[in-house]
VEXDRENTI-511457 format. One line per 10 residues: number of its first residue (from 0); their letters; for each residue y negated, x, z negated of C-alpha. Coordinates in nm, 2 decimals. Layout:
N
NUM = a = Y:X:Z | ...
// end
This chain:
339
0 = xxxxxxxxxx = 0.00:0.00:0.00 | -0.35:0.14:0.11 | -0.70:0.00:-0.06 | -0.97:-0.06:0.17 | -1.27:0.17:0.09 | -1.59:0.01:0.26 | -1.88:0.33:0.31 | -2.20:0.20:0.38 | -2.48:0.47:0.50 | -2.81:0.43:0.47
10 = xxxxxxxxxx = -2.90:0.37:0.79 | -2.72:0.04:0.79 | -2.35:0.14:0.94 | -2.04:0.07:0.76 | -1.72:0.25:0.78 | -1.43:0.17:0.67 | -1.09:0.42:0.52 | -0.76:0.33:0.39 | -0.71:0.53:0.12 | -0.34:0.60:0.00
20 = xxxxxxxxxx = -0.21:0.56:-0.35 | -0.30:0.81:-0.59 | -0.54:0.96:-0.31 | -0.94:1.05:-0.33 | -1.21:0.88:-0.17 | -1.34:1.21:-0.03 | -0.99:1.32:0.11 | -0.93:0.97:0.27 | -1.32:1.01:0.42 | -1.20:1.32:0.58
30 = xxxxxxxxxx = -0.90:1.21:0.71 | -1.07:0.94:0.89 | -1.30:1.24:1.03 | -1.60:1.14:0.77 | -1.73:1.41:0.66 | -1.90:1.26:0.33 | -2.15:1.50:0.15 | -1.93:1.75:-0.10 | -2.01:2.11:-0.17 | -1.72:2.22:-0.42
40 = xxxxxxxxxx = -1.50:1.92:-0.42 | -1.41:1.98:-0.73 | -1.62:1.74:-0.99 | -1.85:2.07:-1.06 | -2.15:2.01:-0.84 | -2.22:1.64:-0.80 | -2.30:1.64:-0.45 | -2.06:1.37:-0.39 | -2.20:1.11:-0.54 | -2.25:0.77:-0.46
50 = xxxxxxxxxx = -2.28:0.45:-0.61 | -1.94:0.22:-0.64 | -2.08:-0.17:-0.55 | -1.77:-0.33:-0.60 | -1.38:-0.25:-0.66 | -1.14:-0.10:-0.95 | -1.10:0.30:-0.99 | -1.00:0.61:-1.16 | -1.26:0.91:-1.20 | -1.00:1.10:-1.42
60 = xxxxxxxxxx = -1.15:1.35:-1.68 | -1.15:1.65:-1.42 | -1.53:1.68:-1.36 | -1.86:1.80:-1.60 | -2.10:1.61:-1.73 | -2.36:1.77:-1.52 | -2.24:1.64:-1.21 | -2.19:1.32:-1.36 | -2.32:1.19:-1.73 | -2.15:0.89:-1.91
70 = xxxxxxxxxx = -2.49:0.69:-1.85 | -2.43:0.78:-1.48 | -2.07:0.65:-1.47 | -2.17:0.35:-1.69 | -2.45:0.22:-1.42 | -2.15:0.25:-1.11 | -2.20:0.64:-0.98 | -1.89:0.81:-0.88 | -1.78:1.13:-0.76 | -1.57:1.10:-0.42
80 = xxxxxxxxxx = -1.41:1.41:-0.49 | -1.30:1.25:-0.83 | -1.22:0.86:-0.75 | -0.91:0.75:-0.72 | -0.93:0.40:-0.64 | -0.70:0.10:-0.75 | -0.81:-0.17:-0.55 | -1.06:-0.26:-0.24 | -1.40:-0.10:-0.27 | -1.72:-0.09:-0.18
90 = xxxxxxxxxx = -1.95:0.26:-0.15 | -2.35:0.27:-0.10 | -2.40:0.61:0.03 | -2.66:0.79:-0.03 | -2.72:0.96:0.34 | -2.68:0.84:0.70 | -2.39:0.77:0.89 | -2.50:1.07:1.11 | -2.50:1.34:0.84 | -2.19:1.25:0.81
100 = xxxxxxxxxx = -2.07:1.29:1.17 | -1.96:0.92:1.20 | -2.15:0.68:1.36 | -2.11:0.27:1.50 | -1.79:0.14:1.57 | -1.79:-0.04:1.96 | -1.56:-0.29:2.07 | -1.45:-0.53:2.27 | -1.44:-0.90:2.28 | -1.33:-1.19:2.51
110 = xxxxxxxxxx = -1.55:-1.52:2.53 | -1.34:-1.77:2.36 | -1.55:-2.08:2.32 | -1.93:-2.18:2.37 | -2.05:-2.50:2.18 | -2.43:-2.55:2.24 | -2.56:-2.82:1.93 | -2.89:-3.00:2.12 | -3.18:-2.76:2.18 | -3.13:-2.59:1.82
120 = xxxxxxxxxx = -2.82:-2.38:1.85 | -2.52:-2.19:2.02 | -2.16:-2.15:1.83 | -2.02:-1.85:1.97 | -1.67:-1.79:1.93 | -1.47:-1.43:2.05 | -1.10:-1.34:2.03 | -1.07:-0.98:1.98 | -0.71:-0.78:1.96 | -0.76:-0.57:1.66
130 = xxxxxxxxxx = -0.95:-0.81:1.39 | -1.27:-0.63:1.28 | -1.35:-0.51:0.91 | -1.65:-0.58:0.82 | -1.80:-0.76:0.48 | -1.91:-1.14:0.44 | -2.29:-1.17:0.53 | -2.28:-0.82:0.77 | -2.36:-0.85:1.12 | -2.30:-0.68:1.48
140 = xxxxxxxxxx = -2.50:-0.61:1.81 | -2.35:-0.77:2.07 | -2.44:-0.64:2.43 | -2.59:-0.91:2.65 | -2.40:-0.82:3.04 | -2.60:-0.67:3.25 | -2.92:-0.67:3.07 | -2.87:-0.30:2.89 | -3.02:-0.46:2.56 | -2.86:-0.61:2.31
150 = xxxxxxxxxx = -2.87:-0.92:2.04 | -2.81:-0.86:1.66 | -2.57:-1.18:1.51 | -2.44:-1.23:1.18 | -2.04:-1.35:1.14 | -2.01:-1.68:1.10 | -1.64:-1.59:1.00 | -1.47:-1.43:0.75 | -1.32:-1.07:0.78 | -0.99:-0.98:0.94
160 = xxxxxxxxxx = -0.99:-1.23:1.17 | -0.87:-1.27:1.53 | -1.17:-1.44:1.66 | -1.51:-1.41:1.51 | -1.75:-1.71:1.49 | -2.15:-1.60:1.54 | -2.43:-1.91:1.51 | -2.70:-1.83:1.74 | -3.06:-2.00:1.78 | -3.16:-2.15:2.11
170 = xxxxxxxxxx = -3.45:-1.99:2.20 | -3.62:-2.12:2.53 | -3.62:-1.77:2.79 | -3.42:-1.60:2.53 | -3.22:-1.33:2.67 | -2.87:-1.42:2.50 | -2.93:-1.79:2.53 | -2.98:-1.71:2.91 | -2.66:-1.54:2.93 | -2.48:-1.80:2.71
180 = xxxxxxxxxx = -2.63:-2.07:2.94 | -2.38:-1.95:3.22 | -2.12:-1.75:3.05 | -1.74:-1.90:3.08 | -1.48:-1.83:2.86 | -1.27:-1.54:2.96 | -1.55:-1.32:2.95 | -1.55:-0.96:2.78 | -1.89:-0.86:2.55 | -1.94:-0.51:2.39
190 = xxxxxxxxxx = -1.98:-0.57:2.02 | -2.09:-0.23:1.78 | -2.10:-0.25:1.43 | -2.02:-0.38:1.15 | -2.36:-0.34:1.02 | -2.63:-0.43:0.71 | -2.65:-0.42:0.35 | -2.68:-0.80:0.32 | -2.25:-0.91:0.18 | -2.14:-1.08:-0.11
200 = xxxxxxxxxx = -2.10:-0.84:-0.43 | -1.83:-0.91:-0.68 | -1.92:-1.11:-0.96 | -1.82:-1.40:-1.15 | -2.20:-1.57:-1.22 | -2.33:-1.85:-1.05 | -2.44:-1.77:-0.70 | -2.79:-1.93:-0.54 | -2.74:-1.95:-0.13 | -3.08:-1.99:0.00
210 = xxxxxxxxxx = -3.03:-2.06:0.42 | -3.29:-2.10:0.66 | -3.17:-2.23:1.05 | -2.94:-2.00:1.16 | -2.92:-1.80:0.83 | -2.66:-2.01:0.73 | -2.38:-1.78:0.95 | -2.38:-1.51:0.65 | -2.30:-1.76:0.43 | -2.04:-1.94:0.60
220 = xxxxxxxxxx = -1.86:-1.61:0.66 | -1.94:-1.53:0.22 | -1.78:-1.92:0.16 | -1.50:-1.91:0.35 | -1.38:-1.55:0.14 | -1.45:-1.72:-0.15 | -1.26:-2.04:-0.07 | -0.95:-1.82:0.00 | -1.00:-1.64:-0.33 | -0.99:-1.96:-0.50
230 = xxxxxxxxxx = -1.31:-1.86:-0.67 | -1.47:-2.10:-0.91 | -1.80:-1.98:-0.97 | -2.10:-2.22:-0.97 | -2.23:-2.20:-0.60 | -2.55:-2.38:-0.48 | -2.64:-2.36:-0.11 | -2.98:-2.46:0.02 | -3.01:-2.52:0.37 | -3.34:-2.56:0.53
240 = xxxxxxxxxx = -3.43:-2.64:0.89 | -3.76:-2.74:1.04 | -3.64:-3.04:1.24 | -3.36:-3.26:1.20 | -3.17:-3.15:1.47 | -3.17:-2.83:1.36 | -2.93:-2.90:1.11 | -2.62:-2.80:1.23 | -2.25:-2.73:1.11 | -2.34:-2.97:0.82
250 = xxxxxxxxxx = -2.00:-3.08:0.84 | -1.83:-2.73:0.75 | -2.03:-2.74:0.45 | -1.91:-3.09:0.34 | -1.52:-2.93:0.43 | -1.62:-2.60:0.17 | -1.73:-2.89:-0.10 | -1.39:-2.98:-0.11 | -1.22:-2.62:-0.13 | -1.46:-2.53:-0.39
260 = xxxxxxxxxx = -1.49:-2.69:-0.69 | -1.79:-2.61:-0.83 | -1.98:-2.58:-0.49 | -2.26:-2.79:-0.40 | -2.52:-2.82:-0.10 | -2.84:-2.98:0.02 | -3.02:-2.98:0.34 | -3.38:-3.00:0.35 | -3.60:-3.07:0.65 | -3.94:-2.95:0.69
270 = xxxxxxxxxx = -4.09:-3.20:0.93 | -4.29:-3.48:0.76 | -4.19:-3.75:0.98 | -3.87:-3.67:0.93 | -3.62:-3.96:0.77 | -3.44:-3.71:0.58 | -3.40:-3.76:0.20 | -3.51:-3.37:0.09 | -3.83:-3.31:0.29 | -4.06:-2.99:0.24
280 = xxxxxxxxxx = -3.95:-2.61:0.19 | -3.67:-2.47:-0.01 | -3.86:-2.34:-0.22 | -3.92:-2.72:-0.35 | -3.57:-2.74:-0.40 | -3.43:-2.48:-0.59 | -3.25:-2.58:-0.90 | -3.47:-2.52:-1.18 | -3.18:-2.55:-1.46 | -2.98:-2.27:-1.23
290 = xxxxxxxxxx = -3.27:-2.01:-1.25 | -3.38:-2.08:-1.62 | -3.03:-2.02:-1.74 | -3.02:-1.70:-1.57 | -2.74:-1.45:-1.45 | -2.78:-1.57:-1.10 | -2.72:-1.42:-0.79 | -2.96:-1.51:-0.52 | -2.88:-1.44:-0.14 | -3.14:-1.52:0.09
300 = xxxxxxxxxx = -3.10:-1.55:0.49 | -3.38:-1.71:0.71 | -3.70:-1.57:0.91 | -3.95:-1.36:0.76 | -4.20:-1.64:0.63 | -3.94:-1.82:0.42 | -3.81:-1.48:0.30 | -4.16:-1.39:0.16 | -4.22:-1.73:0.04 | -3.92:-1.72:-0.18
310 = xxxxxxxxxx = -3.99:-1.38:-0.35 | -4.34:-1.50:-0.39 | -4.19:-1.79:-0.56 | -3.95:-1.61:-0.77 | -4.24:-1.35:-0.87 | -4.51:-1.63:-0.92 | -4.24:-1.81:-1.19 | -4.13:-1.49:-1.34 | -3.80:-1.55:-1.22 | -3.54:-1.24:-1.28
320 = xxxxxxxxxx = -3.20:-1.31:-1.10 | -2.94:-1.11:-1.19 | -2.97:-0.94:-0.84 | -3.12:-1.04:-0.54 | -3.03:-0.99:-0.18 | -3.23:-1.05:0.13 | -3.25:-1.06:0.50 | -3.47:-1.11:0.73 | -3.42:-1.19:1.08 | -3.67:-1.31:1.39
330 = xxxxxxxxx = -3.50:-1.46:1.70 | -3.61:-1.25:1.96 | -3.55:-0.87:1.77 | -3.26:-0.70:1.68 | -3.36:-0.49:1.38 | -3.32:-0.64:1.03 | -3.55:-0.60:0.71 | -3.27:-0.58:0.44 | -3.29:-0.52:0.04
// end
């Protein structure tokens, strides 16, 4: 049995080793041809540190203090040379995925199925043969044929899968929505990643899913993981659109309701002649009790104004969740602001 060891660089790429049984992260990096940062690889000079974000582990006793102090070790730094893990985990490392001589995966992907919703949205599907790693809320660029540019598109899935769902905004003269508005299925597309430092941490508190249009593909892709983990942690998902037909894949979230038990979910509509029940911004929505009791996780996804008006919010109210993760996207560029 090998653990999964997810590395994610600074520069936004993720990598993923198998690590054996009794094996070191840093051995199992350079196996895979990763050259993580080390200088004595022997728990002496602390150069390979990084921050565990996630997963179970041994550090042993064979290293000093000064390359690594008990505070150190208490807050989630490890030594790769040192760790031994004992179950999946997640790395932050503190360099790019070029220092290390790595770089983006690329792969290839056939066009499965294409179901437009109105004027708001695309639901991409792909069938790929080896099923991707990648954690719940990253995202890939996909190559748009025979443009030589590319679209950046969260998974709407969950890890490991065979075919990978993306959710993708109609924009009118968008490049991708161009493409997608003659594409057939049987199609290949180029996709590189995985990619971002926007995925669901471990944790057992109460989660606060804050979703705005096509923001909600991260968190379908976080839901479905934790619906096959059987998790039952308090989950709350806001979903806010600007028009009614924007709200899309309503029904999916309806379908978690029932494979979560402690997961609830409202839409909200910003268009005042809207009929809709919630009307206004999410940030009128958010569960009061939720954030007062604190210990919350809050995961954010929508377009830059909603982004900055819920951490003005949350700073306004002297709101402190227990961590708080954000990404913003705009429909037309590919880079991503992410914390």
């Amino acid at each position: 049995m090998c653990y999964r060891i997810a590395l994610n660089f600074e520069d936004g790429i993720t990598r993923f080793v198998d690590c054996k049984p009794g094996e070191k992260v840093l051995d199992a990096a350079f196996r895979n041809k990763i050259n993580l940062p080390m200088d004595c690889s022997d728990g002496v000079c602390g150069t390979c540190k990084c921050r565990a974000e996630s997963g179970a582990y041994d550090m042993g006793e064979d290293y000093i203090e000064d390359a690594l102090t008990e505070d150190e070790a208490a807050e989630g730094l490890v030594l790769t040379c040192q760790m031994v893990p004992s179950s999946d985990c997640v790395l932050s490392v503190p360099t790019t995925s070029q220092a290390c001589k790595t770089g983006q995966q690329v792969f290839a992907a056939t066009v499965a199925r294409i179901e437009p919703h109105q004027d708001a949205a695309v639901v991409l599907e792909l069938d790929v043969e080896d099923a991707p790693a990648f954690l719940p809320g990253q995202y890939v660029n996909i190559a748009v044929p025979g443009s030589g540019d590319h679209r950046s598109y969260s998974f709407s899935s969950a890890p490991g899968e065979h075919r990978l769902g993306f959710l993708i905004k109609k924009i009118p003269g968008g490049l991708m929505g161009g493409w997608l508005a003659r594409a057939q299925p049987g199609e290949r597309l180029e996709l590189t990643g995985p990619m971002g430092s926007f995925y669901l941490r471990d944790g057992d508190g109460p989660l606060l899913f804050l979703a705005g249009g096509t923001g909600l593909a991260p968190f379908l892709s976080m839901l479905e993981v934790l619906a096959r983990a059987g998790s039952r942690r308090q989950i709350h998902l806001i979903y806010g659109v600007t028009r009614d037909q924007d709200l899309v894949l309503v029904d999916e979230l309806a379908a978690y309701a029932g494979r979560l038990p402690n997961f609830t979910y409202a839409t909200v509509v910003a268009d005042p002649a809207s009929d809709h029940p919630r009307k206004g911004w999410v940030t009128q929505h958010m569960p009061g009790d939720m954030l007062a009791a604190g210990g919350v996780d809050v995961y954010l996804c929508g377009p830059p104004p909603m982004v900055d008006a819920v951490r003005n919010y949350l700073d306004e109210n002297g709101i402190r969740p227990a961590s708080f993760h954000y990404e913003k996207f705009t429909p037309n560029a590919p880079l991503k602001a992410i914390a």
